[in-house]
C-alpha positions, 0 to 999 in steps of 0.5 A: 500500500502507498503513502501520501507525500509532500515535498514542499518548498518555502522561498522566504522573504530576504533575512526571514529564513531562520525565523520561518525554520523557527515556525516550521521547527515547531510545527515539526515537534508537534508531529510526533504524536499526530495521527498517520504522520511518518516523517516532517523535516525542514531542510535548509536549501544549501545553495539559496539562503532563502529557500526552505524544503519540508518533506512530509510523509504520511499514511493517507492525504486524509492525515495530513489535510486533518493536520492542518486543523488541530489547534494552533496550526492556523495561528501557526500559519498565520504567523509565517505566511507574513515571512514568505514570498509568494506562495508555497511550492510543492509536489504531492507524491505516491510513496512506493518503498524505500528505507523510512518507509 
């Protein structure tokens, strides 16, 4: 059976990048006890200081998208969508296999 995956890319405003790790570090601690979620981790774009990458992996989309529901994620939200630049960016995948998985 697949899993439901999202690699997700945040482009920050200039100088605003380790505040928005500073949310997205948040919102990844508070994964460890959410339902269906396997792997939240944000990343560091090693050739654009102002580019973050989420990659997420979950038991269905249906996990996730109740994700974004649970107290204190919208306030979450609200906070860092004044630090990006433009909209997140993202690919929603079928995980198959693999190490992690």
């Amino acid at each position: 059976m697949s899993k439901y995956s999202l690699c997700g890319k945040f482009k920050t405003k200039a100088g605003k990048r380790d505040e928005m790790i500073d949310i997205l570090t948040e919102a990844a601690d508070g994964m460890a006890d959410v339902k269906g979620c396997h792997l939240y981790i944000v990343h560091k774009d090693a050739r654009d200081e102002n580019t973050i990458w989420v990659y997420e992996l979950w038991d269905t989309k249906e996990d996730h998208d109740a994700s974004l529901k649970l107290p204190g994620t919208p306030e979450m939200i609200a906070k860092a969508m004044p630090l990006m630049d433009g909209m997140p960016e993202g690919n929603h995948l079928e995980a198959v296999a693999g190490k992690g998985y």
